[in-house]
Z-matrix of the N, CA and C atoms (Angstrom, degrees):
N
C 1 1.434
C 2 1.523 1 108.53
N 3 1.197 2 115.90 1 133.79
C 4 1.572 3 111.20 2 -167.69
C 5 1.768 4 83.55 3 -97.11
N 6 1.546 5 86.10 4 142.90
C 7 1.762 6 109.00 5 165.93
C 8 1.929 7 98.66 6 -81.65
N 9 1.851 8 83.63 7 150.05
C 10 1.464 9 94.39 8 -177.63
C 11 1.301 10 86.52 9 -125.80
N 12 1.386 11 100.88 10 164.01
C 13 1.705 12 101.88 11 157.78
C 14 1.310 13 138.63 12 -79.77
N 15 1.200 14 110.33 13 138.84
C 16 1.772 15 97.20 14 -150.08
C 17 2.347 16 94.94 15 -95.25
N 18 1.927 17 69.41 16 158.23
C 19 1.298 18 102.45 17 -163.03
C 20 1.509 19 115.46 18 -65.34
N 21 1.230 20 133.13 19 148.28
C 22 1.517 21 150.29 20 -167.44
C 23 1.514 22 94.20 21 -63.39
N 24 1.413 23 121.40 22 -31.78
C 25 1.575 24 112.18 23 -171.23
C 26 1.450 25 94.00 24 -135.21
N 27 1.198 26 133.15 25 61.86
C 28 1.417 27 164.87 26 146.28
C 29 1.593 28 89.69 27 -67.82
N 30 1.618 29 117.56 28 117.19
C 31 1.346 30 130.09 29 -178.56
C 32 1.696 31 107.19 30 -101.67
N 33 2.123 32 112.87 31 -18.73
C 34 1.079 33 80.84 32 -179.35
C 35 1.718 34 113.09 33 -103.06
N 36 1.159 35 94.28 34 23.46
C 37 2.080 36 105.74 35 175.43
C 38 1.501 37 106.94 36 -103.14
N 39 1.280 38 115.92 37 -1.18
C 40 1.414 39 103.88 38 -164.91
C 41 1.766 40 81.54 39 -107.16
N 42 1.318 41 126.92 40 -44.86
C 43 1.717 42 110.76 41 157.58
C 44 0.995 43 124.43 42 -49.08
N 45 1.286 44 113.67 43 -46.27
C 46 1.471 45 105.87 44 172.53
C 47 1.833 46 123.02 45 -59.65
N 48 0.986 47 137.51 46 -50.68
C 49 1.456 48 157.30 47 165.66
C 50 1.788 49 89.46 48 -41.09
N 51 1.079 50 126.46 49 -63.65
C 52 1.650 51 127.43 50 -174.43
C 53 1.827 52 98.06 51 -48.17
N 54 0.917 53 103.63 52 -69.34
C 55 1.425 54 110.68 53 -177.07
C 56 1.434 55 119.89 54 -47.43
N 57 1.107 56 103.65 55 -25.10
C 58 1.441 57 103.61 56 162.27
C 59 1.505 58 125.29 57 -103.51
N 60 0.857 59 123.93 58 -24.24
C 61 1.584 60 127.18 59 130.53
C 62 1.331 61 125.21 60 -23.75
N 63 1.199 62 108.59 61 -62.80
C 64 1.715 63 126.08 62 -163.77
C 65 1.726 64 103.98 63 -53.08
N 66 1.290 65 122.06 64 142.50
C 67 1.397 66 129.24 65 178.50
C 68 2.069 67 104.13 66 -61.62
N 69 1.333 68 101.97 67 169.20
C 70 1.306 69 114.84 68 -169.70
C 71 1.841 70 107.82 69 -81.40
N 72 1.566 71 115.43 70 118.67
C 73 1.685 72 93.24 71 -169.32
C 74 1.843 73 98.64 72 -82.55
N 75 1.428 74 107.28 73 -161.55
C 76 1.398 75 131.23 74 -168.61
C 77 1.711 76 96.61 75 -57.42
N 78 1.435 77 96.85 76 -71.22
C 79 1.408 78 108.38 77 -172.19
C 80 1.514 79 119.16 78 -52.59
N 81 1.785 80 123.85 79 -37.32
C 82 1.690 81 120.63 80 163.32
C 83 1.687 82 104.62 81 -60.66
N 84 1.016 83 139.74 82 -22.06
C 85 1.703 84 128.59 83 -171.99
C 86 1.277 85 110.62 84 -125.89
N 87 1.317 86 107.89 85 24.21
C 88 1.963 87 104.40 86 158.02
C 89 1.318 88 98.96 87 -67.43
N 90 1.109 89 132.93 88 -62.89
C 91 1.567 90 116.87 89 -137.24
C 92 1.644 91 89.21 90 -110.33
N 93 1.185 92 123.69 91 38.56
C 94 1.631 93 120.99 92 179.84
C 95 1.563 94 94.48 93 -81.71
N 96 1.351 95 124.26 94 -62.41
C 97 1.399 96 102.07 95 -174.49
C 98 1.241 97 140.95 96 -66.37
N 99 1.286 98 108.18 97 -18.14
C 100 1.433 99 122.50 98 156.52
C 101 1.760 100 132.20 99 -39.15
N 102 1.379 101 80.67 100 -41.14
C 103 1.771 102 107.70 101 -168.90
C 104 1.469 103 86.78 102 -68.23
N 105 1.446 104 119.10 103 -80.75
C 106 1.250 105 126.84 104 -168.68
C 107 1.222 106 114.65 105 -52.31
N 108 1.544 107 139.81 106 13.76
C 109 1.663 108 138.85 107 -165.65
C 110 1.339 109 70.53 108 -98.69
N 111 1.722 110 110.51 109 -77.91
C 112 1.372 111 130.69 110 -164.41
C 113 1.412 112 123.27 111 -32.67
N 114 1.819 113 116.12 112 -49.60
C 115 1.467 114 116.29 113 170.94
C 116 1.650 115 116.65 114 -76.29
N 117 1.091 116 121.73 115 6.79
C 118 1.498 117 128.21 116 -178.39
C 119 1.844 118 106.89 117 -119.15
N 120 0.904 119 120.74 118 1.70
C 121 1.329 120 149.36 119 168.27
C 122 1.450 121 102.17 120 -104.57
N 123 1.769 122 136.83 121 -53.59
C 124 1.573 123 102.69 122 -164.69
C 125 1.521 124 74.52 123 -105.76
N 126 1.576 125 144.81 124 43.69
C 127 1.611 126 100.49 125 134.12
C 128 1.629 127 108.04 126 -129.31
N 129 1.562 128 114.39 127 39.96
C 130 0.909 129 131.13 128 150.66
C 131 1.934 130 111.86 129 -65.27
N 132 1.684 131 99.43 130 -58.85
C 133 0.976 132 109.83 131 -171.23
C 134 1.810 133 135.73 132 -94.33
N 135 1.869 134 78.28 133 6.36
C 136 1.556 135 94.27 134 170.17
C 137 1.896 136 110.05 135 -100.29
N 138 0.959 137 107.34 136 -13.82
C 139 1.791 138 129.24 137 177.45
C 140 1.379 139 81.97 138 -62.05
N 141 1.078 140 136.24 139 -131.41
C 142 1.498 141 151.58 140 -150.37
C 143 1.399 142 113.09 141 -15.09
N 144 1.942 143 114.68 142 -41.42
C 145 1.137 144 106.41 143 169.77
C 146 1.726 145 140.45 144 -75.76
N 147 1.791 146 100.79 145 -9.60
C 148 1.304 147 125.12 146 143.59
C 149 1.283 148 131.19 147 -34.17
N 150 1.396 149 95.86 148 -77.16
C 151 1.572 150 101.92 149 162.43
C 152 1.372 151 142.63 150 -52.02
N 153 1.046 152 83.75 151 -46.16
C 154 2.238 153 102.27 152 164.06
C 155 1.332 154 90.13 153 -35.81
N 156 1.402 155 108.56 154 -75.41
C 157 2.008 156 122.04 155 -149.29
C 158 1.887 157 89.58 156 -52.81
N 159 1.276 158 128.18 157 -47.17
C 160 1.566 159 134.06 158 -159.85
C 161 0.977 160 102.98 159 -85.72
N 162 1.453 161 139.27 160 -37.85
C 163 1.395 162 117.67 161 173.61
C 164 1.855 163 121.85 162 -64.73
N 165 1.265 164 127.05 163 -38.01
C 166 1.464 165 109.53 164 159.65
C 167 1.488 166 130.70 165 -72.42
N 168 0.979 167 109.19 166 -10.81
C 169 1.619 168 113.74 167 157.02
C 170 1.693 169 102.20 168 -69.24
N 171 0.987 170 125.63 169 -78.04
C 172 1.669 171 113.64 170 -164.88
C 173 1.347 172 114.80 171 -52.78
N 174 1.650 173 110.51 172 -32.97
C 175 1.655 174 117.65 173 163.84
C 176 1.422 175 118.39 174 -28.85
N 177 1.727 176 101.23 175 -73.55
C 178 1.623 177 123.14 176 166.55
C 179 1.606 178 123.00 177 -29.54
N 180 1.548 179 84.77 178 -66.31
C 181 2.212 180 89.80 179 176.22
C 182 1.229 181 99.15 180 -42.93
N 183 1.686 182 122.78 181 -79.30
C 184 1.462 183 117.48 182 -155.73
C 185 1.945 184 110.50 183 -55.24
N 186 0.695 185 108.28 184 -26.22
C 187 1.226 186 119.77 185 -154.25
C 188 1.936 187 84.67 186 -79.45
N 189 1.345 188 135.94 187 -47.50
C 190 1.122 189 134.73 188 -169.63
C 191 1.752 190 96.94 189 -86.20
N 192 0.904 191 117.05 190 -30.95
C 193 1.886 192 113.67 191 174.16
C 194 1.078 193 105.83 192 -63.59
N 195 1.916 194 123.85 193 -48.19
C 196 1.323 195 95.44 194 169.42
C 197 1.186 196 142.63 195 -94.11
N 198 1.149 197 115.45 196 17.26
C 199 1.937 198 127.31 197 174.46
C 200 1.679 199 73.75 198 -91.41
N 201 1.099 200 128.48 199 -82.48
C 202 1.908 201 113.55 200 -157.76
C 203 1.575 202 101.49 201 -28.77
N 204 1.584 203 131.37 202 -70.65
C 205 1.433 204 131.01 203 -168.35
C 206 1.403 205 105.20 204 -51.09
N 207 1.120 206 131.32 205 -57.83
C 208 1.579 207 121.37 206 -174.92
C 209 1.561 208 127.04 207 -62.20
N 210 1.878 209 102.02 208 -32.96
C 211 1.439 210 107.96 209 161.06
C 212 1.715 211 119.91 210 -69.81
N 213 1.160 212 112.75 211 -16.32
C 214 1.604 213 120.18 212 162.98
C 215 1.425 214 119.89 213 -86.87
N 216 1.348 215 102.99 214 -26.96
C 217 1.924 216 94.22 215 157.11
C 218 1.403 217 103.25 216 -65.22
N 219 1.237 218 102.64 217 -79.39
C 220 1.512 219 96.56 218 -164.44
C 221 1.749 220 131.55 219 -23.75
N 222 1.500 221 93.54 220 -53.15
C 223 1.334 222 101.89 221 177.41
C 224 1.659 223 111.02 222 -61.41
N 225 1.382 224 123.21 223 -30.65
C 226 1.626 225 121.65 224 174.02
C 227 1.578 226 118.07 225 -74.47
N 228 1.340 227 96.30 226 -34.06
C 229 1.689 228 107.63 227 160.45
C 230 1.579 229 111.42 228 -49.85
N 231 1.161 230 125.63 229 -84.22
C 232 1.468 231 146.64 230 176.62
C 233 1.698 232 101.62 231 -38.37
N 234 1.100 233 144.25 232 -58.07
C 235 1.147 234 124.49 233 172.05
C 236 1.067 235 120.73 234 -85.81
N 237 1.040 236 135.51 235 20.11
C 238 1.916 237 134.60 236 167.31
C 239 1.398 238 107.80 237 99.97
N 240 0.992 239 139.58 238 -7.48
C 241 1.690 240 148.37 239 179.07
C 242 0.998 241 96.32 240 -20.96
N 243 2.098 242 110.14 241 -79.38
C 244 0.928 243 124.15 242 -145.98
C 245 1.978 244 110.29 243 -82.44
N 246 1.261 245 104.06 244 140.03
C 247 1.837 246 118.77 245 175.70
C 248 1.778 247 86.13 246 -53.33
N 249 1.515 248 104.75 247 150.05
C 250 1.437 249 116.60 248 167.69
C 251 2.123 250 100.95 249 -78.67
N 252 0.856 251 107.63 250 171.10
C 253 1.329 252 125.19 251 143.07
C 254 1.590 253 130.69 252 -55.56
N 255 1.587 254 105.49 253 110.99
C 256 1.927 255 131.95 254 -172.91
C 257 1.136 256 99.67 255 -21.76
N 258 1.728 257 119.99 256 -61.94
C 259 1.456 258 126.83 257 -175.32
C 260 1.827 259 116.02 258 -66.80
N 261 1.406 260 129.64 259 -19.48
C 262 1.161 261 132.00 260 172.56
C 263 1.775 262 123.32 261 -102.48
N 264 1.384 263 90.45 262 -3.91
C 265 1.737 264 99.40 263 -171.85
C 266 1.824 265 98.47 264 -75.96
N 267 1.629 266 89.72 265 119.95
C 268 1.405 267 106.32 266 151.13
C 269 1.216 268 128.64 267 -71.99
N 270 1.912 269 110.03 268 129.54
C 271 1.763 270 106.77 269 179.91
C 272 1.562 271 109.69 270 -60.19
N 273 1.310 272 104.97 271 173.91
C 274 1.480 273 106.88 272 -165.08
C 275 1.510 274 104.23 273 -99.39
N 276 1.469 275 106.68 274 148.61
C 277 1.707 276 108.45 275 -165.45
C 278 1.533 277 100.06 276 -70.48
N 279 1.457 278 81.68 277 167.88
C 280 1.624 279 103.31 278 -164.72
C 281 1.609 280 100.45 279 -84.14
N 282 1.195 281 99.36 280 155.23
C 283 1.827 282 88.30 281 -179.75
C 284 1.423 283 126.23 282 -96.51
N 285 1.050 284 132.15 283 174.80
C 286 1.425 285 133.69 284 -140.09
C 287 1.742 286 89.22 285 -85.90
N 288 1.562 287 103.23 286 -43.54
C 289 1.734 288 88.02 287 -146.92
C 290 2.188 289 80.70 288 -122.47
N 291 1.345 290 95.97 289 163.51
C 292 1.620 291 92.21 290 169.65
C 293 1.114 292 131.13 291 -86.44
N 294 1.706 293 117.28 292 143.61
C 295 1.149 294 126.41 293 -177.20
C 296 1.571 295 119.46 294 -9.31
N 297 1.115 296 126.75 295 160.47
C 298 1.762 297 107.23 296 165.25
C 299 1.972 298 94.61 297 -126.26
N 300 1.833 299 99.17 298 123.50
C 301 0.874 300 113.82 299 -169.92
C 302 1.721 301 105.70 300 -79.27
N 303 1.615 302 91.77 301 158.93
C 304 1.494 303 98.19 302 -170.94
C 305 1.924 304 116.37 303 -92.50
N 306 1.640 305 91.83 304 130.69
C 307 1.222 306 111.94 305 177.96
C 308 1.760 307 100.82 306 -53.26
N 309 1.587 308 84.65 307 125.74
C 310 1.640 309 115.09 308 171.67
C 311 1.810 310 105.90 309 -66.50
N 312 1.010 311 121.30 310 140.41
C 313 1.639 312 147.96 311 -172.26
C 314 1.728 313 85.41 312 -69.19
N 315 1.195 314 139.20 313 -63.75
C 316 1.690 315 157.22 314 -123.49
C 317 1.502 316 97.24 315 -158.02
N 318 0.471 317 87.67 316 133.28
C 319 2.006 318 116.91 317 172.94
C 320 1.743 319 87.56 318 -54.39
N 321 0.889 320 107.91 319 154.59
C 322 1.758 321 112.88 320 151.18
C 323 1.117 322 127.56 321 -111.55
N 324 1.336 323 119.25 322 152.77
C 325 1.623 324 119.36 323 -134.77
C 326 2.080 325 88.88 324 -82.53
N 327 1.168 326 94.80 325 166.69
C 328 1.729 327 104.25 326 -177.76
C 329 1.657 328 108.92 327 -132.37
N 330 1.423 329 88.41 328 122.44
C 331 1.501 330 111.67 329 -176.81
C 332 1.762 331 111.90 330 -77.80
N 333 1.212 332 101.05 331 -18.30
C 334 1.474 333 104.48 332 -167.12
C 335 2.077 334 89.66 333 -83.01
N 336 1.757 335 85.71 334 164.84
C 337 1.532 336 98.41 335 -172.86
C 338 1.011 337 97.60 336 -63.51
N 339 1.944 338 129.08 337 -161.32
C 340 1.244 339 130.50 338 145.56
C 341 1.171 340 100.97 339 -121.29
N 342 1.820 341 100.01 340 143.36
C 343 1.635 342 101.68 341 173.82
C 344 1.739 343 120.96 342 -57.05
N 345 1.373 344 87.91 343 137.24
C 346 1.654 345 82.60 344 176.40
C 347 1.493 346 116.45 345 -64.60
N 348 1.614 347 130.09 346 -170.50
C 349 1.432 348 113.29 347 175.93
C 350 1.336 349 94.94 348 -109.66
N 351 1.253 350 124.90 349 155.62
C 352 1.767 351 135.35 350 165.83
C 353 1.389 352 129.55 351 -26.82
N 354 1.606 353 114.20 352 -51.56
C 355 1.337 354 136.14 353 166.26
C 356 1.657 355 116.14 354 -144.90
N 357 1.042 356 109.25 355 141.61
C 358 1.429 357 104.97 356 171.01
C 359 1.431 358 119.29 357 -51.74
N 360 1.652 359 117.54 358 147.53
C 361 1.174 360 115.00 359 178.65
C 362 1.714 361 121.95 360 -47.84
N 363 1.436 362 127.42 361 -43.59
C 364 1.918 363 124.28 362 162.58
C 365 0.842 364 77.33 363 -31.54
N 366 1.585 365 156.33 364 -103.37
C 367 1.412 366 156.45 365 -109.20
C 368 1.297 367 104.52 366 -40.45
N 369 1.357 368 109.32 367 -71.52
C 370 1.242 369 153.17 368 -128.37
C 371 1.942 370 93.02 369 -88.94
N 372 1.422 371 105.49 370 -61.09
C 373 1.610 372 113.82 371 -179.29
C 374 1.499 373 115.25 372 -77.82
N 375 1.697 374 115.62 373 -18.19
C 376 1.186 375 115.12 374 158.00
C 377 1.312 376 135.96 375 -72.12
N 378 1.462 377 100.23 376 -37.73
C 379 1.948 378 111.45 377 174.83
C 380 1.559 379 94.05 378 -67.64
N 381 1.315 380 123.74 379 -26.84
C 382 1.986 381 107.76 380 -171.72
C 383 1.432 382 89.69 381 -93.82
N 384 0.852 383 134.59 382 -14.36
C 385 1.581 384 115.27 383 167.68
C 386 1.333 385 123.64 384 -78.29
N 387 1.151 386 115.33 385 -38.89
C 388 1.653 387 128.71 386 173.89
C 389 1.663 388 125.96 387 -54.20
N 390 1.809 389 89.90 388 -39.38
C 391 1.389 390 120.56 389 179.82
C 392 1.562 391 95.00 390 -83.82
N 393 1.325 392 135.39 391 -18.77
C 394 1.444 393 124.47 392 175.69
C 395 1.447 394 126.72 393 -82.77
N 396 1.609 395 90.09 394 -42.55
C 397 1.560 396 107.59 395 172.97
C 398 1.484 397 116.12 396 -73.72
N 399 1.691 398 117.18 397 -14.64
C 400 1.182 399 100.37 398 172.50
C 401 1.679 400 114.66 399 -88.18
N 402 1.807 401 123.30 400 -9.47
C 403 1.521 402 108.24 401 149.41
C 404 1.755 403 71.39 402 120.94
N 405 1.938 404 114.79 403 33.58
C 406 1.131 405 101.12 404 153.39
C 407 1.164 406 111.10 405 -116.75
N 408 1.771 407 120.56 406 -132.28
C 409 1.382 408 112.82 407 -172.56
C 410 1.568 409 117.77 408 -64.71
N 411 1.312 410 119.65 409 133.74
C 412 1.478 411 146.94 410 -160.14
C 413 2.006 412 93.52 411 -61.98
N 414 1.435 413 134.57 412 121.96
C 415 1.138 414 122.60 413 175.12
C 416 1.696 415 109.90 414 -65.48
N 417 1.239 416 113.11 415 147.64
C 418 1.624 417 119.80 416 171.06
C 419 1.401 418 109.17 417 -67.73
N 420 1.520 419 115.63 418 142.13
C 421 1.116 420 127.36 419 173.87
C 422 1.639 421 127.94 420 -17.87
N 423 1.294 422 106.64 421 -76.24
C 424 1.643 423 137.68 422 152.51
C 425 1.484 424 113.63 423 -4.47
N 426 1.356 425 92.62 424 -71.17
C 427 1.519 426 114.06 425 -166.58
C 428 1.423 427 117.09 426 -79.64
N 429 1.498 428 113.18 427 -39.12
C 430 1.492 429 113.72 428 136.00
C 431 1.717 430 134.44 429 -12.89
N 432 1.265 431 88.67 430 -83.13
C 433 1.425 432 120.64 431 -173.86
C 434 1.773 433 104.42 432 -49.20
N 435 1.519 434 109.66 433 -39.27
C 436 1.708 435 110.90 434 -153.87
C 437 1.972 436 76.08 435 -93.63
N 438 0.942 437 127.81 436 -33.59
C 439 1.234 438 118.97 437 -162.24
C 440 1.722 439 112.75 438 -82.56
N 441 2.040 440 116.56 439 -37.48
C 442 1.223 441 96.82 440 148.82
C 443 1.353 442 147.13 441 -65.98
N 444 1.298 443 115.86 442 -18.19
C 445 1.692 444 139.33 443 171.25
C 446 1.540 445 98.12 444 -64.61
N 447 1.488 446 125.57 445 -51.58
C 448 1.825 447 111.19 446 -178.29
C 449 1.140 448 87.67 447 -62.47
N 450 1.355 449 153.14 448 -86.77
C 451 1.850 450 168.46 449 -86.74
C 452 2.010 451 86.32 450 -95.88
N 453 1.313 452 108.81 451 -38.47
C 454 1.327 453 103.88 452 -173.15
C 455 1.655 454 117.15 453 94.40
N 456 1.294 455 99.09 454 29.19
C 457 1.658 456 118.03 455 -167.64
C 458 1.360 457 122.66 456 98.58
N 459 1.457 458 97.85 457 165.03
C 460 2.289 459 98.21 458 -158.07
C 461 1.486 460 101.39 459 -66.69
N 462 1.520 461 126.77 460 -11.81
C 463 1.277 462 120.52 461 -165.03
C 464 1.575 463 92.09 462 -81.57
N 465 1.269 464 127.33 463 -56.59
C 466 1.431 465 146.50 464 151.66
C 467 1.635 466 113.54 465 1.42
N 468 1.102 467 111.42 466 -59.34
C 469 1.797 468 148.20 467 -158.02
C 470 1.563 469 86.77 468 -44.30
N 471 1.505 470 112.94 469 -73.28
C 472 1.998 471 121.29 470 -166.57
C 473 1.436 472 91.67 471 -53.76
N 474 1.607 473 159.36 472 -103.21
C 475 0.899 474 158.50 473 114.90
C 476 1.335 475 115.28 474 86.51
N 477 1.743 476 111.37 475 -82.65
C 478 1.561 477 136.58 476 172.11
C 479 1.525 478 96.94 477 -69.27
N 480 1.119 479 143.67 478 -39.16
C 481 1.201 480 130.73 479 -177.68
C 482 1.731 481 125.50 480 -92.49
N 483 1.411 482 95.29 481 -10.30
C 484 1.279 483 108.96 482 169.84
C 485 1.835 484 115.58 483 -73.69
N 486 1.625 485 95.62 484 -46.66
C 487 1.355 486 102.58 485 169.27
C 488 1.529 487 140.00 486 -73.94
N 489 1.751 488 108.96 487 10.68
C 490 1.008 489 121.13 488 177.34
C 491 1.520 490 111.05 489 -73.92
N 492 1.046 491 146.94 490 155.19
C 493 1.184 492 157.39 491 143.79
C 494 1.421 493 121.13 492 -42.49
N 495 1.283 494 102.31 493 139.36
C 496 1.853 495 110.99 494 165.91
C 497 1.831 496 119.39 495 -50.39
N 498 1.355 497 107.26 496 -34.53
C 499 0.923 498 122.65 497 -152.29
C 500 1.627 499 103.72 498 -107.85
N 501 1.813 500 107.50 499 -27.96
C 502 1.595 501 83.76 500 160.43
C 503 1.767 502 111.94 501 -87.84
N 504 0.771 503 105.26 502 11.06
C 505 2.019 504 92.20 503 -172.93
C 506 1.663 505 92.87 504 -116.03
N 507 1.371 506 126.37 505 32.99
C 508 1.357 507 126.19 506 177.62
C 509 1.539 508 96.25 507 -122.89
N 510 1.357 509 109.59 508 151.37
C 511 1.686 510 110.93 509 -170.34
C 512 1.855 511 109.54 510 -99.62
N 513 1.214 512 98.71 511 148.86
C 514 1.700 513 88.87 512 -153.87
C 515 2.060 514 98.21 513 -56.05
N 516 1.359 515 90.67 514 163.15
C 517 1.440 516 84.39 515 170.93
C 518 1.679 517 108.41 516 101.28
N 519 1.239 518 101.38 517 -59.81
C 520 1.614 519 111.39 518 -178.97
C 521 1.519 520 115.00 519 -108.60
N 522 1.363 521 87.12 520 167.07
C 523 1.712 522 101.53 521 -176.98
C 524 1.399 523 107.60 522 -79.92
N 525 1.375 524 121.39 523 145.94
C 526 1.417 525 141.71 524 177.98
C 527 1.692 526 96.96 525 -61.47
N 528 1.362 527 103.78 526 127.97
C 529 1.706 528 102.33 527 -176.24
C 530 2.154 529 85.77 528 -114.76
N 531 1.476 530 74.41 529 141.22
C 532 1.933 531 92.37 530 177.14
C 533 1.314 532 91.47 531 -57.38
N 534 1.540 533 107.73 532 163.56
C 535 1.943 534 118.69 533 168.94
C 536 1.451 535 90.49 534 -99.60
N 537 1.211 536 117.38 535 147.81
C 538 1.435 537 130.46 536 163.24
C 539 1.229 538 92.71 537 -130.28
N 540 1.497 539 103.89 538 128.06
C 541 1.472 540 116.82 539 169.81
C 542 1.763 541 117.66 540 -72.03
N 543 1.450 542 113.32 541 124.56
C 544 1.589 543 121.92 542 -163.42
C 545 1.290 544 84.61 543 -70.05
N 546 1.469 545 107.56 544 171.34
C 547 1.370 546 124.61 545 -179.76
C 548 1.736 547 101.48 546 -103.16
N 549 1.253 548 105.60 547 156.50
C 550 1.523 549 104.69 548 -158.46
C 551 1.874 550 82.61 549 -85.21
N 552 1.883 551 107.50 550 163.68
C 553 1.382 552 100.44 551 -175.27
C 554 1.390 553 85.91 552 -108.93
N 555 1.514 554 96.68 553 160.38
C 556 1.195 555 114.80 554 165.89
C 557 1.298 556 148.79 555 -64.15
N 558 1.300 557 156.16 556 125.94
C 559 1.256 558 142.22 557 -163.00
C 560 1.540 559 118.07 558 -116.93
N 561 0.897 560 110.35 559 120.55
C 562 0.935 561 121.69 560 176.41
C 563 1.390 562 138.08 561 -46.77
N 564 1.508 563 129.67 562 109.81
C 565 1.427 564 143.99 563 -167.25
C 566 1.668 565 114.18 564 -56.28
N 567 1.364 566 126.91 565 94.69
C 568 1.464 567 87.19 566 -177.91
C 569 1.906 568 88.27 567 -118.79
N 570 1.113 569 82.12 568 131.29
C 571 1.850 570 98.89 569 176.80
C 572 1.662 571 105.77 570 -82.21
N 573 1.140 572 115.42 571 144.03
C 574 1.392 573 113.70 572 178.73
C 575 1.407 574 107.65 573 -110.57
């Protein structure tokens, strides 16, 4: 039978609802204080035996936390974990190799002279020109280039180097040796 919800003028809920309303008679509260002596009496005497059972349990926990913490000192002790003691701590060794000092931002300035150079650069682009034109080593691009730009162009070049001195295209120390133009080498014929 399916339950419905019962009706606003439902006569047997509205007795019922009174009755529970209604104050407590003689006969429901005779034995009320009785009841309550009795349940305030067994958890008087169920309390203590509570506690009994809970106090060696909490005994146990602490008692296993601290064998775990002391067996974890030890073991941090024994492998080096633990820092020694302020008054027994050894300073720390010195290190093998020295510090590596820190790279300067700027060069620092230099008091010392600078060496002069051997011969001036004409010197220098004239002897490789001389040495080129006589059918030896070929001058590098570069040196070319900076040496027709002084001369004032390649036509320029014989000219500016002609007017150099003995004495700048000679290396300090020694005497200016004449150029003799090498003789070109020969190559060899091979007939097939």
């Amino acid at each position: 039978m399916p339950i419905r919800p019962p009706d606003e003028h439902d006569p047997a809920l509205d007795h019922l609802l009174g009755a529970l309303r209604a104050p407590a008679t003689a006969d429901e509260l005779r034995g009320e204080q009785a009841m309550a002596a009795a349940m305030a009496a067994e958890y008087r005497q169920a309390a203590p035996k509570q506690k009994k059972r809970l106090r060696p349990l909490v005994v146990s926990i602490v008692a296993a936390v601290s064998v775990l913490l002391a067996g974890g000192t030890a073991v941090a002790a024994r492998t080096g974990l633990l820092s020694k003691p302020a008054a027994t701590q050894t300073p720390a060794p010195t290190p093998t190799t020295a510090p590596i000092p820190p790279i300067p931002l700027a060069p620092p300035p230099s008091h010392a002279p600078t060496p002069a150079r051997s011969a001036p650069p004409r010197a220098d682009w004239c002897a490789a020109w001389l040495t080129a034109a006589a059918g030896g080593k070929p001058m590098n691009g570069r040196d070319r280039r900076d040496l027709e730009a002084a001369a004032g162009g390649e036509a320029s070049v014989a000219a500016y180097c002609g007017a150099a001195t003995p004495a700048e295209t000679a290396k300090p120390g020694r005497p200016a040796k004449s150029k003799k133009p090498k003789k070109p080498k020969k190559s060899k014929d091979v007939s097939p």
